[in-house]
N, C-alpha and C positions, 0 to 999 in steps of 0.2 A: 658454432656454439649456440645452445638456446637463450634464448632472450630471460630476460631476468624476472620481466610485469606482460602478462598478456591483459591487452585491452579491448573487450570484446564489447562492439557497437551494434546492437538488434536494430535492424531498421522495415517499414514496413508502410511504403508508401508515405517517405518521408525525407527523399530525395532535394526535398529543397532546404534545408535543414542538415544535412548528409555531411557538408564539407564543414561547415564552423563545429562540428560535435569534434571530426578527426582530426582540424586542425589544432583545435583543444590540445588534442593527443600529442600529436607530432612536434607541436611547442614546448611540451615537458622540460623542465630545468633536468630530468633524469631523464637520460638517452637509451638507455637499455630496455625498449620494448617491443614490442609487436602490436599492430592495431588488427584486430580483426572486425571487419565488417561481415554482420550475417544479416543476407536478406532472409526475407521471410516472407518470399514469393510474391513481392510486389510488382505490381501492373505498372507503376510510375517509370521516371526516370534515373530510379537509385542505380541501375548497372551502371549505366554510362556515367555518373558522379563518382560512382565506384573508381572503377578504369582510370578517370583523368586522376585522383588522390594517389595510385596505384606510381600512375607515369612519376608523379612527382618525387615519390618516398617509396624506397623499396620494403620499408618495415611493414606496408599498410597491404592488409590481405585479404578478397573477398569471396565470401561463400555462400553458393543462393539453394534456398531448400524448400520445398511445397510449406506453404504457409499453415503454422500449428500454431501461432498465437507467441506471445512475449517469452514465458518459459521453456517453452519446445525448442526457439530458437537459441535461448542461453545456455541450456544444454546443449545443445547441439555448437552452439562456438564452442564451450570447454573443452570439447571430446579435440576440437581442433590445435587448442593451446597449446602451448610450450610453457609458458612461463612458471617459474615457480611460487608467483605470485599472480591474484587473478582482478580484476578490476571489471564493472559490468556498467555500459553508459546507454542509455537509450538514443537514439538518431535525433533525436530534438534539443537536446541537454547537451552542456558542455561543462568540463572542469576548469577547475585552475590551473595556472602553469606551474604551479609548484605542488601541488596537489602529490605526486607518487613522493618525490623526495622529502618533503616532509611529513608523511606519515613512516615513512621505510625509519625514518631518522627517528623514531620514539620506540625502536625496539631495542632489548639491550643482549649489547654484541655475546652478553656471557651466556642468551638461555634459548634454548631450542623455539623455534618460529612455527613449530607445529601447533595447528588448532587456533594462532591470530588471528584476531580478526579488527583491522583497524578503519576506527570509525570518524567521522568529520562531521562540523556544522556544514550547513550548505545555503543558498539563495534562492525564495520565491520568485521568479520572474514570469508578469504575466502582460500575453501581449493582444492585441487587438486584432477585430478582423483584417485589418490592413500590416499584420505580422511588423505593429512598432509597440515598443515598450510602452507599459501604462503605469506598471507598479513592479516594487522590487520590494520583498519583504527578507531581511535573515532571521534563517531560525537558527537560533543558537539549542544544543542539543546539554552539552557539559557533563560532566563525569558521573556513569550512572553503575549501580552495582546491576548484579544478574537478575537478579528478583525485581529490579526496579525496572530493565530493559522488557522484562517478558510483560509483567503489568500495563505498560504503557501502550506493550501493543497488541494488546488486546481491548482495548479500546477503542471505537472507530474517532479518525482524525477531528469529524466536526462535531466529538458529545467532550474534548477536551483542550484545553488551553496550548499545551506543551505539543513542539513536533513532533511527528515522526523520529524517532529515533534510530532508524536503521534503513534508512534510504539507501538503495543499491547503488546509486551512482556515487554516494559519497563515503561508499567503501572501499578496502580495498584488503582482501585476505589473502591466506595463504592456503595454497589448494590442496592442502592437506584436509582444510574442512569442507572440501567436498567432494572426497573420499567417500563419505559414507550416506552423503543427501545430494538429492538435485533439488532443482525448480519441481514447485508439483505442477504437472502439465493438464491437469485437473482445473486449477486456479487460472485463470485469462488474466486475471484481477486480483489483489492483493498476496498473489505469488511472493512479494519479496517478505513481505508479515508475515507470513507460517513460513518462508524459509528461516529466518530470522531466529523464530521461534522453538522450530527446529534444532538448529543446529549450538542454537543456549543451551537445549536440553540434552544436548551429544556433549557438554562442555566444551567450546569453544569458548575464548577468553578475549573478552573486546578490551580494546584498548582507546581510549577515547584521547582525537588528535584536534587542537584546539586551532583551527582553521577553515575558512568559507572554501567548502575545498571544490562544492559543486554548484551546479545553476542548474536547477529545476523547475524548467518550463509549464506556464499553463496559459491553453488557447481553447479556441473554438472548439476546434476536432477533437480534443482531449474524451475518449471514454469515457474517464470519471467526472465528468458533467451528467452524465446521462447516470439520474439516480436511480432508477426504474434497471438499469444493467451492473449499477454497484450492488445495489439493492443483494439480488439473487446470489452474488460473491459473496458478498458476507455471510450469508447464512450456509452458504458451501463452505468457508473460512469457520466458521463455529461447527460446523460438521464434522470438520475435520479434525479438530482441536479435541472434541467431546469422544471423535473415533480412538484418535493416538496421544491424547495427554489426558485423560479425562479429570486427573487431579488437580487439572489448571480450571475445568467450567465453570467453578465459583468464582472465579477472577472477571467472569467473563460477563457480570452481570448488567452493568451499566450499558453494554452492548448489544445485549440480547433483548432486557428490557424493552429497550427503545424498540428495535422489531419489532416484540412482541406485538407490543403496545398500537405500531403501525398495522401491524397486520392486521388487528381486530378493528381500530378506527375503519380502515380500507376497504375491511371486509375479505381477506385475501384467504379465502378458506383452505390453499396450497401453503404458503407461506407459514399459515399459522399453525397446521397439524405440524409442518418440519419442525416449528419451533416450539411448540410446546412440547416437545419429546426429549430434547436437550437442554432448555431452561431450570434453572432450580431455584426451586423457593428459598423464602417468596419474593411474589413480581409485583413488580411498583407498578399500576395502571394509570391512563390519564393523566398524562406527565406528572408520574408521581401522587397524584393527588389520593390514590389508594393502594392499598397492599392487601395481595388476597397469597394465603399461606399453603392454600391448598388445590391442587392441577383439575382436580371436579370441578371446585370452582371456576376458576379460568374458564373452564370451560361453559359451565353455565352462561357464563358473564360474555361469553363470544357471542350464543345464542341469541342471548336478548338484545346483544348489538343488533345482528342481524333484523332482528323485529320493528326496534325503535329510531325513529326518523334522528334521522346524522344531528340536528340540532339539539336534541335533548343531552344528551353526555358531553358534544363538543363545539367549545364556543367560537372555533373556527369556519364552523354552519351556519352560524348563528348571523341574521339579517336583524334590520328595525324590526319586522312583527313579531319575530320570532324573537327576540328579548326579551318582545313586551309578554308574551306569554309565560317565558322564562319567569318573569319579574311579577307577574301576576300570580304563580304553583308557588314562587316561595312566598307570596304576603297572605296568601291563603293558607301554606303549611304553617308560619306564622302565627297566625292569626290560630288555627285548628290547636295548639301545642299550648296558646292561654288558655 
């Protein structure tokens, strides 16, 4: 008989970390599952971690596939699943032990499980180059409407206060909602945001389960340290958004801004054509400190970036001499305006 929760562990060169993610699994208060492990054509030692979990627990199953990045591989476990319900953990991350059972336990027995989608707080944990804990932070998520989940993530994580609200490991649906969407294998990076986002706009109906249900690792090796590779996702992730929802890019402002904003400090003449094609008036410039209403403009206003030395517009240029000059153009404009 098939398993009732498939739980599918993407790993990828992350074999040292491999066993405390399954063991997560395998300790479940709910016994009715399946683990799948999907490598994702790693060099390391994830086979043979595999194998030993493998000897231990016959629930635990593994599958290695030429390496396509985080969402190739999630796809690629689902196609493997059974379960009637799906749950997706990264190799570094673990759950609670209660974690399936108490979300299974806030559906009601009277109404169809198609299109659920149940969601959980979850834990910060961040560890040190010597892989020991430094910091543990929870983020508590709490009951959000639809319109309130899609807002939120479209937002990147460090321009607001509030978590993530749709973190893949501290979900746990029913695969009926993913019928009709994968992972986009586009996205390397913030895949699980426009899944998210996605499958809100398919109506899927979240259900929010008021428990620390997951631990969500952050190290070294973490990707999303490396802003310069979040960077380019994002502006893919609003690509994407502006291609297949376009009704949502006013939502999306706060996000884009910021870009925007970067690309012209930076000077990032790639960057800032993508974004100024998608952005909609008007854009906040200079953190904020201006609003230009119209896209000529913007554009002007890149130009003369280009020309004028980094300290004039931005005071993170700005040295001792170069203040004092600062400080000297406004006691002179000043001075010229009596």
């Amino acid at each position: 008989m098939a398993p009732f929760v498939s739980i599918i562990i993407n790993c990828f060169n992350q074999g040292c970390y491999l066993e405390r993610s399954v063991k997560s699994v395998l300790s479940q208060t709910f016994q009715d599952i399946e683990c799948l492990i999907v490598d994702d054509g790693s060099s390391d030692n994830t086979r043979e971690v595999a194998e030993a979990l493998i000897s231990l627990d016959s629930r635990v199953k593994y599958f290695r596939q030429k390496n396509g990045g985080l969402p190739a591989a999630r796809n690629f476990g689902l196609q493997k699943s059974q379960g009637e319900w799906i749950q997706f953990l990264d190799a570094d991350d673990w759950i609670h032990e209660d974690k399936i059972r108490f979300q299974l336990s806030h559906l009601s027995p009277d109404k169809t499980s198609s299109g659920i989608v149940l969601y959980s707080d979850y834990e910060r944990v961040v560890f040190n180059g010597d892989n020991q804990i430094i910091a543990r932070q929870e983020n508590i998520i709490g009951e959000l409407t639809t319109d309130e989940l899609i807002q939120r993530l479209l937002i990147p994580d460090f321009l607001v206060k509030s978590p993530h609200p749709a973190l893949q490991q501290a979900i746990l649906m029913h695969k009926s909602v993913l019928s009709r969407t994968k992972f986009p294998e586009l996205l390397k990076a913030l895949g699980d945001r426009y899944f998210a986002i996605d499958i809100l706009n398919q109506d899927a109906h979240f259900i929010y389960t008021p428990i620390i249900g997951a631990y969500y690792t952050k190290h070294q090796s973490n990707r999303t340290n490396n802003w310069h590779y979040m960077k380019q996702y994002y502006i893919a992730f609003y690509e994407l958004i502006c291609k297949n929802y376009p009704h949502l890019i006013s939502l999306c402002h706060i996000g884009l801004d910021f870009l925007l904003d970067e690309s012209i400090r930076e000077k990032e003449k790639d960057n800032f054509n993508k974004l100024i094609k998608i952005t909609p008036t008007p854009v906040k410039l200079l953190d904020n400190k201006i609003k230009i209403h119209y896209k000529n403009w913007i554009k002007i206003f890149y130009l003369l970036r280009i020309i004028s030395p980094s300290f004039i517009l931005y005071e993170k240029y700005r040295g001792p001499r170069s203040r004092k000059i600062i400080n000297l153009l406004n006691r002179t404009f000043v001075h010229l305006k009596k």
